[in-house]
C-alpha positions as CSV (number, residue, x, y, z in Angstrom):
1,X,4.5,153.9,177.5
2,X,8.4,153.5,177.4
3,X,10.0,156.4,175.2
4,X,12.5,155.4,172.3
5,X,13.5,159.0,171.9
6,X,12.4,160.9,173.7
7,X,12.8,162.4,177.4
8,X,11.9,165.0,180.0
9,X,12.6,167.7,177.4
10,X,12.9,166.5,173.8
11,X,15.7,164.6,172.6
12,X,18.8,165.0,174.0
13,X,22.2,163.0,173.9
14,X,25.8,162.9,173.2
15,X,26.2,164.6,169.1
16,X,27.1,161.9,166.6
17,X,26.3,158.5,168.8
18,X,23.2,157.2,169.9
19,X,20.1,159.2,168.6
20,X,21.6,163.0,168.4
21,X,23.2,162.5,165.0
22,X,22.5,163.9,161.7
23,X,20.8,160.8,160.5
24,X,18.4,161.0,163.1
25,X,18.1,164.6,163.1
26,X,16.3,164.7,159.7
27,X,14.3,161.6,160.6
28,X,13.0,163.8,163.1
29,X,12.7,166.4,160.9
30,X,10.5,163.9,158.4
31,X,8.5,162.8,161.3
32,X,7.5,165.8,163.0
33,X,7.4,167.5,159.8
34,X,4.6,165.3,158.8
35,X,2.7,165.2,161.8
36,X,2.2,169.1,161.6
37,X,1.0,169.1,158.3
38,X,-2.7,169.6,158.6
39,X,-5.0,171.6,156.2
40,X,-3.8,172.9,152.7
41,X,-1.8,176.4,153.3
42,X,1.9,176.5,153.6
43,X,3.5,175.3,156.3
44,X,6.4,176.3,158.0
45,X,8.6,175.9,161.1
46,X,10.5,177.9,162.8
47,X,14.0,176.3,163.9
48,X,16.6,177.9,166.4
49,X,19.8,176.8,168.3
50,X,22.4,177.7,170.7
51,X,26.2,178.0,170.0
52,X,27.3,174.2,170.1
53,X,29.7,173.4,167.0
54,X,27.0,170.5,166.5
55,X,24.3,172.8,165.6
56,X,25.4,173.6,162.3
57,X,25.3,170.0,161.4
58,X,21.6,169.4,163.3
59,X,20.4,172.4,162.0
60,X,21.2,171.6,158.2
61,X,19.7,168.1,158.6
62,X,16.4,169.1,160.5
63,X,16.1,171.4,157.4
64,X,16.5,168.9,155.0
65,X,14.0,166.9,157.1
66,X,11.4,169.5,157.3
67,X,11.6,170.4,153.3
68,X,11.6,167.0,152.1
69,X,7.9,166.8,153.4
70,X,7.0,170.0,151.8
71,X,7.4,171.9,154.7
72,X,9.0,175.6,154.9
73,X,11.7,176.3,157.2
74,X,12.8,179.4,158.8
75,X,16.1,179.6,160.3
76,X,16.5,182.2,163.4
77,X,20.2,180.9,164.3
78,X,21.6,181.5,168.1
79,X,18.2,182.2,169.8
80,X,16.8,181.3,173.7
81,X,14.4,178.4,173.7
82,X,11.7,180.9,175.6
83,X,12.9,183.1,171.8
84,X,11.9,180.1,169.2
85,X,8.6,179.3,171.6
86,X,7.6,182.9,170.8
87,X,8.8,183.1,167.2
88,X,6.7,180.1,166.9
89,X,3.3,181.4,167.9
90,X,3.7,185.2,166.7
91,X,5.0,184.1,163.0
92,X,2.1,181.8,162.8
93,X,4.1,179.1,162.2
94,X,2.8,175.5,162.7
95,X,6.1,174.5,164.9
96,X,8.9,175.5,166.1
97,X,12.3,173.9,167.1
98,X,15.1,174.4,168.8
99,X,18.3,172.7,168.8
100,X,20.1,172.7,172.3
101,X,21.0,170.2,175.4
102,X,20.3,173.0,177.7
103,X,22.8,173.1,180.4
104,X,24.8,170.3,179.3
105,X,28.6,170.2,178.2
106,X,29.2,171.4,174.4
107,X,29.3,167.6,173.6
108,X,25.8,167.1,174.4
109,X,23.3,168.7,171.8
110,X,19.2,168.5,171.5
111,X,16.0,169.0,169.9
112,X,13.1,170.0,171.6
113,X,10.1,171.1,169.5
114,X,7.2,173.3,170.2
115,X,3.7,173.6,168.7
116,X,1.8,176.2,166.8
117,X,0.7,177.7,170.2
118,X,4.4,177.7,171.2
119,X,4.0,175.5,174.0
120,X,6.1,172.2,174.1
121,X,4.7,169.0,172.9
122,X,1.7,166.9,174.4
123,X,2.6,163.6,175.0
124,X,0.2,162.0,171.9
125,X,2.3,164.1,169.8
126,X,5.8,163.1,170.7
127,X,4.5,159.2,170.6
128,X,3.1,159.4,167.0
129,X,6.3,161.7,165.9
130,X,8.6,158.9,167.7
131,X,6.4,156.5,165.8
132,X,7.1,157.6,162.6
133,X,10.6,158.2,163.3
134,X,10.8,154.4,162.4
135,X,8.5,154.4,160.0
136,X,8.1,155.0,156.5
137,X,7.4,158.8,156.1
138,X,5.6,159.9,153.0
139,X,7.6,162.4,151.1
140,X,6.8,165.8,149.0
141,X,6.3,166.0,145.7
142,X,9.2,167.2,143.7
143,X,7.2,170.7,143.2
144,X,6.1,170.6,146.4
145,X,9.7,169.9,148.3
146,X,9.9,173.1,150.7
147,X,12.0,176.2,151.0
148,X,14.3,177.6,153.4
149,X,14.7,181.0,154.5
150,X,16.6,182.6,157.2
151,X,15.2,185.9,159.2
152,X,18.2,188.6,160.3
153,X,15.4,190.6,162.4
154,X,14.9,187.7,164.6
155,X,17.0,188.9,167.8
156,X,15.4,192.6,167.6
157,X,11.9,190.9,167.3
158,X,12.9,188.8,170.5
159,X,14.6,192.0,172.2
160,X,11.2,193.7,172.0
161,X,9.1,191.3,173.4
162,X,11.3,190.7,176.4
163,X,11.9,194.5,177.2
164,X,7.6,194.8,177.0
165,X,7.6,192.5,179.8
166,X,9.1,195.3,181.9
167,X,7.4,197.9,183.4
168,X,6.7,200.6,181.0
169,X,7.5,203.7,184.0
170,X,10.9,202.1,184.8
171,X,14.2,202.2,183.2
172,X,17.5,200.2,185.0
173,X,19.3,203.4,185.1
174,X,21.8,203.3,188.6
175,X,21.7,199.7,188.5
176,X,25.3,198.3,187.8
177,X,24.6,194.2,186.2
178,X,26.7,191.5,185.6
179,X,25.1,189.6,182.9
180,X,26.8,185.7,182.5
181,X,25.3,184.5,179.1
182,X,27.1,181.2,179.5
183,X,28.6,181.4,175.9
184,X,25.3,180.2,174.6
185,X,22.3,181.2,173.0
186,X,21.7,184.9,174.9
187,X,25.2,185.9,174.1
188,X,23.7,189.0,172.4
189,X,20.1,189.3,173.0
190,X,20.1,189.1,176.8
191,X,23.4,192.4,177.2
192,X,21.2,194.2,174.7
193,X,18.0,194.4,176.2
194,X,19.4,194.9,179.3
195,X,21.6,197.8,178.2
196,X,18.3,199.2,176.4
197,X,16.5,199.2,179.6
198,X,19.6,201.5,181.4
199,X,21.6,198.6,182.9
200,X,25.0,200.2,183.7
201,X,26.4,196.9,181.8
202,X,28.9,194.2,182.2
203,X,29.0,190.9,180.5
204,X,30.6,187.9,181.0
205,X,30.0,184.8,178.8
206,X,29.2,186.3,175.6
207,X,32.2,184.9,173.3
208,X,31.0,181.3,172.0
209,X,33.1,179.3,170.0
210,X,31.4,176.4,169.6
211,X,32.5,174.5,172.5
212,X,32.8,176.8,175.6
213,X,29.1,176.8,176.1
214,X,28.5,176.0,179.6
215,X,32.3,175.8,180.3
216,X,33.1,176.7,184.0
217,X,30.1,179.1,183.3
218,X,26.5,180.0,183.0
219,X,23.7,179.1,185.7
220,X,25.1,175.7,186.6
221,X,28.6,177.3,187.5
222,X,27.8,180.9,189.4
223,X,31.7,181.1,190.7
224,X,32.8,183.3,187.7
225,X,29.5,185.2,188.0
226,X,29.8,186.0,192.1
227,X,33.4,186.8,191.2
228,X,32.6,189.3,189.0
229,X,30.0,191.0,190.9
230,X,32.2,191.4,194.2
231,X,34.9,192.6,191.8
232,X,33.3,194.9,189.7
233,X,31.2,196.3,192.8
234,X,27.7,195.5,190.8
235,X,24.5,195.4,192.8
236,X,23.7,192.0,191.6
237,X,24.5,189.6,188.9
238,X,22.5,187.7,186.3
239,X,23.3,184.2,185.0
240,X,21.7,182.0,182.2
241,X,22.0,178.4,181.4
242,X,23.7,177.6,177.7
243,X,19.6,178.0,175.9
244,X,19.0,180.6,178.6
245,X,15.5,179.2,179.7
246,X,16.6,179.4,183.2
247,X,17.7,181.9,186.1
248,X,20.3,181.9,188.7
249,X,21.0,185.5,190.4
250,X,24.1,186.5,192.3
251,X,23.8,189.7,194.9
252,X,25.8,192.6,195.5
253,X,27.9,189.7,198.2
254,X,28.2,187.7,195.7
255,X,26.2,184.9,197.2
256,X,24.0,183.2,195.1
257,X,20.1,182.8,195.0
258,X,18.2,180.1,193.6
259,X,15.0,179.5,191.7
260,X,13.1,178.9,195.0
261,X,14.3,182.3,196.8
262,X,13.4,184.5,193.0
263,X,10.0,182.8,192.8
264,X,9.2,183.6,196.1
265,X,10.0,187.1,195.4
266,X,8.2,187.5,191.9
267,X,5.0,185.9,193.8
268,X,4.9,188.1,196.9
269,X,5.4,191.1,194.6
270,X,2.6,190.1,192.2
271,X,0.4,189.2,195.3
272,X,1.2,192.6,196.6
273,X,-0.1,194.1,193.8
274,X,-3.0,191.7,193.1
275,X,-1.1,190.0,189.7
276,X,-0.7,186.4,190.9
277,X,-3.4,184.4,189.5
278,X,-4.7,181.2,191.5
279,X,-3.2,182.6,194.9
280,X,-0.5,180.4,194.8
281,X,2.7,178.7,192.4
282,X,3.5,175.4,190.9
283,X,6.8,174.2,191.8
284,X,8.3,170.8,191.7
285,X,8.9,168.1,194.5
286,X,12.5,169.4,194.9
287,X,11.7,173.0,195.6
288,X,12.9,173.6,199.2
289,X,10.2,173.0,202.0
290,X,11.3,176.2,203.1
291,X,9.4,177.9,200.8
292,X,6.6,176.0,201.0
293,X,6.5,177.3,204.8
294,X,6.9,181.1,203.5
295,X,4.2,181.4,201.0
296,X,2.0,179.7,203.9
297,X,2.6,182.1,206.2
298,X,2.0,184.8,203.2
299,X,-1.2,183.1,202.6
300,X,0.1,181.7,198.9
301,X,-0.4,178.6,198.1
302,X,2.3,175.6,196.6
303,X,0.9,173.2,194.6
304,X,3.9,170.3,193.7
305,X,4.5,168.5,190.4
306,X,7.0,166.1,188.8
307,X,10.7,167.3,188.3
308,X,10.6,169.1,184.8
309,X,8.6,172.4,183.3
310,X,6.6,170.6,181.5
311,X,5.1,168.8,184.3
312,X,5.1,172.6,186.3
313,X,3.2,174.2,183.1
314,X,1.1,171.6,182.7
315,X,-0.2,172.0,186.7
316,X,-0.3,175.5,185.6
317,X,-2.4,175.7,182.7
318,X,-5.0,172.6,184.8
319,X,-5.2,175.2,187.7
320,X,-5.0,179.0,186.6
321,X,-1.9,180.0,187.8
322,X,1.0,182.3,186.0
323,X,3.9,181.7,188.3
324,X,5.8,178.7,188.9
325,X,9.3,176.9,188.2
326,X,12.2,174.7,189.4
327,X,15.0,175.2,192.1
328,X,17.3,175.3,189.2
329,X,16.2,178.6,188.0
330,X,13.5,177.1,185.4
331,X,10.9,179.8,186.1
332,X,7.8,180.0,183.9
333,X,5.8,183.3,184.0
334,X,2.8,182.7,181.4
335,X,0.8,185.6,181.6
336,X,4.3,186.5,179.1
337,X,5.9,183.4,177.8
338,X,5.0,179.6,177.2
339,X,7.7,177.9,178.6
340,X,11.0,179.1,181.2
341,X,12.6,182.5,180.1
342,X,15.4,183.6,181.6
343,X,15.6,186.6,180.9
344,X,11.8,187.9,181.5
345,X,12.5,186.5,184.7
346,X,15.4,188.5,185.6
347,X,13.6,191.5,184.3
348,X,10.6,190.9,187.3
349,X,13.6,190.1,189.3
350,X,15.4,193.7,188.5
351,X,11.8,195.2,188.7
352,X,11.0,194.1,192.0
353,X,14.4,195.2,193.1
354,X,13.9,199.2,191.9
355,X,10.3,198.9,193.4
356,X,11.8,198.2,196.8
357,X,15.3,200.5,196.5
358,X,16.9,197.6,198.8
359,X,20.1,195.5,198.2
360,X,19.6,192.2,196.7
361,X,20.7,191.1,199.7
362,X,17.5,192.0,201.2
363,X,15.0,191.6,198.3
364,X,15.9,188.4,197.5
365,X,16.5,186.5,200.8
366,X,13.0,185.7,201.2
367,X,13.1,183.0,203.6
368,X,16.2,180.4,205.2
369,X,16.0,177.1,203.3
370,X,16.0,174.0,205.2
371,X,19.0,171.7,205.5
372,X,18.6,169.9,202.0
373,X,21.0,167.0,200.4
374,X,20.7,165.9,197.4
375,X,22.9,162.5,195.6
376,X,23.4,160.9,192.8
377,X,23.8,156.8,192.6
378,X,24.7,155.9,188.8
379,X,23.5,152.2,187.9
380,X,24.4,150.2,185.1
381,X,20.8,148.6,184.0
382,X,18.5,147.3,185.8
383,X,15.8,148.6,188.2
384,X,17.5,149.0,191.5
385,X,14.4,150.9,193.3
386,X,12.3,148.2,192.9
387,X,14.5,145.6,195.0
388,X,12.4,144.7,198.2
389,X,15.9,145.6,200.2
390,X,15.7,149.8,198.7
391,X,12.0,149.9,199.5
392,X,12.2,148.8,203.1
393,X,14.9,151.7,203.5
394,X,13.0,154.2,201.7
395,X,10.0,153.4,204.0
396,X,12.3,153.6,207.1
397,X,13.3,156.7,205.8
398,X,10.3,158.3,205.4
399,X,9.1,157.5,208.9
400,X,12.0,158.8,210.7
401,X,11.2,161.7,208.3
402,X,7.6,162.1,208.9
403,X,6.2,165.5,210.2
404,X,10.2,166.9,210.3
405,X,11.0,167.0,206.5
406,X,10.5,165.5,202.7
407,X,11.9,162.9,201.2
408,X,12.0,162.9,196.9
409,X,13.4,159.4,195.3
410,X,13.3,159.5,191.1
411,X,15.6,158.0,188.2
412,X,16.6,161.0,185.8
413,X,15.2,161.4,182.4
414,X,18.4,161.9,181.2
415,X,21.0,159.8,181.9
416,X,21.2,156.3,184.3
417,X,21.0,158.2,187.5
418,X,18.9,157.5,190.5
419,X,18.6,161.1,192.4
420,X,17.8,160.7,196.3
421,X,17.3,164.2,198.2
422,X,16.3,164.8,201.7
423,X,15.8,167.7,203.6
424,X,14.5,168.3,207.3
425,X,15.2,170.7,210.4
426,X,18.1,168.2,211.3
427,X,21.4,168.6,208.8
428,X,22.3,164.9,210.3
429,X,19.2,163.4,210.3
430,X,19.1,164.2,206.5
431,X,22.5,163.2,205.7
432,X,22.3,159.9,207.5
433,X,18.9,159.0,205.8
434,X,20.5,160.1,202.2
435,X,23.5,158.0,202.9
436,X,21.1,155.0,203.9
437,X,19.6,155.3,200.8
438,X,22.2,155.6,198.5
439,X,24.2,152.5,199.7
440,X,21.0,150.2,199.3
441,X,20.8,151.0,195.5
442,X,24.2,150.7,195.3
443,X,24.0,147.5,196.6
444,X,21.0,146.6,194.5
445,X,22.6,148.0,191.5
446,X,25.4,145.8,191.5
């Protein structure tokens, strides 16, 4: 069924236009408030956000959402998604939300909500939440109207868990970091713990004003991050994403590694040690086939899903497995956390690193990706991939493809965007097919 609202991940959209405005935020806030109210204790929810200037205004109007159904609302402020997810579950509360578009520029904001179990939303549950979002939501009692409370404990409580996830015989001690919080949500927790673990320490991206968040910075801008490292001689450099749910790692050259090359190296160390359950990962259709050839030949398996972590959790949870991600640095490790967490991740990472006493370089390079391309075609409306003219291309494409390399065609879930990667032994036999591709929707587009 076609979503109103909602996307890939929650609701997400530009702050005062279109559905991420306060308006909408406490309709939400009714709505999902509601829909979580089941048996007759309490009820609470825990709500979180990153640094965007728009979160004080979503945050106030989720609240007064939330009470106006009777429902109690604890307020954690600047938190990592992977933070509220766990918040959620060990507070008992019956949801938890946090308020964030993720990688996206300040002017962007979002809501993604998580269940009692901290684990994101079915899809039943976002359609009858979207439902009611249009509908007539019955409200509290005037004695009944909730309360609001805000926890200051909430970053040490978050600290904790994430340092547990490390081993307990290790410290980071003669291990220089660079740390690039994006001037979003990890802009203290994620220094801290590191520092606690013996991190000789620097951080970049850790003064947020509201609208540097993602600015030049973070996991979807490494430059300032490899600069760093080169320049302050670290031995590798760690940077999160503006809600810090993702992972992109920089070594001592300052060359960056992506989400394919760090979960190949968290799921060779855990099969090493007989940790990786299933035998094998979930990663998405865009992971390079490069590392679907490594873990082969290391006798792990790849299982593939849909673009998003929900879809790689989901493959998870169906098939027994604890490791799996995105290319992007989404990386989901659930024998700790429910959804992506940076910042456990680059603690494996960090572990796996003193384990071997090798550069980055070295640890991390786990295999050479194949030649991969990846374009964007923006469209105004319509449904350009199912003109007879794109789908005679595609299937030409995927011939001349077949046996030699992958071919991955999807609309984003964000934004009016068809995405068209290839990738193959030949660097010109992918970029000729790409280009193909791209100029028939174009074509059908207009």
């Amino acid at each position: 069924m076609a979503r109103k609202y909602f996307g890939t991940d929650g609701i997400r959209g530009l702050t005062n236009a279109g559905a991420m405005t306060a308006q909408m935020a406490m309709k939400v806030g009714m709505a999902a408030g509601r829909h979580f109210l089941r048996g007759d204790h309490r009820h609470r929810v825990v709500i979180g956000k990153d640094t965007r200037l728009s979160g004080y205004m979503l945050e106030s109007a989720l609240q007064a959402g939330f009470t106006s159904v009777g429902m109690d609302v604890t307020l954690v402020g600047p938190m990592p998604t992977p933070a509220v997810a766990m918040l959620t579950k060990s507070m008992r509360a019956d949801m938890g939300v946090m308020i964030s578009a993720s990688h996206n520029p300040f002017a962007d904001n979002g809501i993604k909500l998580f269940g009692p179990d901290g684990f994101k939303l079915s899809d039943a549950d976002e359609e009858a939440i979207e439902a009611a979002i249009d509908g007539d939501v019955t409200l509290a009692p005037s004695g009944e109207i909730g309360r609001a409370k805000r926890i200051e404990d909430a970053r040490g409580r978050y600290i904790h868990f994430a340092k547990s996830t490390f081993p307990a015989d290790m410290t980071l001690d003669g291990l220089k970091v660079v740390v690039d919080c994006a001037n979003g949500a990890a802009y203290q927790v994620a220094p801290e713990a590191l520092w606690e673990l013996g991190a000789d320490l620097v951080s970049i991206g850790v003064n947020p004003n509201g609208l540097n968040i993602n600015d030049r910075i973070g996991s979807t801008h490494p430059q300032a991050l490899s600069q760093a490292v080169v320049e302050h001689g670290a031995h590798l450099g760690i940077a999160l994403d503006g809600d810090a749910d993702r992972l992109i790692v920089v070594d001592e050259k300052g060359r960056v590694i992506d989400g394919d090359q760090l979960m190949a190296t968290i799921a060779t160390g855990w099969a090493r040690r007989g940790a990786l359950a299933g035998g094998g990962l979930v990663a998405t259709v865009m992971s390079n086939l490069g590392l679907e050839r490594h873990l082969a030949a290391q006798g792990i398996g790849l299982v593939r899903t849909q673009v998003g972590d929900r879809h790689v959790l989901e493959a998870m949870r169906a098939r027994g497995y604890n490791v799996g991600g995105e290319q992007s640095g989404h990386i989901i490790l659930s024998d700790y956390a429910t959804t992506g967490d940076g910042l456990v991740a680059a603690l494996q990472i960090l572990a796996e690193i003193k384990r071997q006493g090798a550069p980055a370089s070295e640890v991390l390079h786990r295999f050479e990706p194949l030649p991969q391309l990846l374009k964007n075609v923006r469209f105004a409306g319509g449904r350009p991939l199912e003109a007879e003219a794109v789908k005679a291309v595609i299937a030409q494409a995927e011939a001349e493809l077949k046996g030699a390399g992958r071919l991955v065609i999807r609309p984003s879930g964000t934004e009016p965007v068809i995405r068209v990667m290839a990738e193959g032994d030949n660097s010109q036999q992918v970029e000729r097919v790409v280009d193909r591709i791209c100029d028939a929707v174009k074509a059908a587009a207009t």
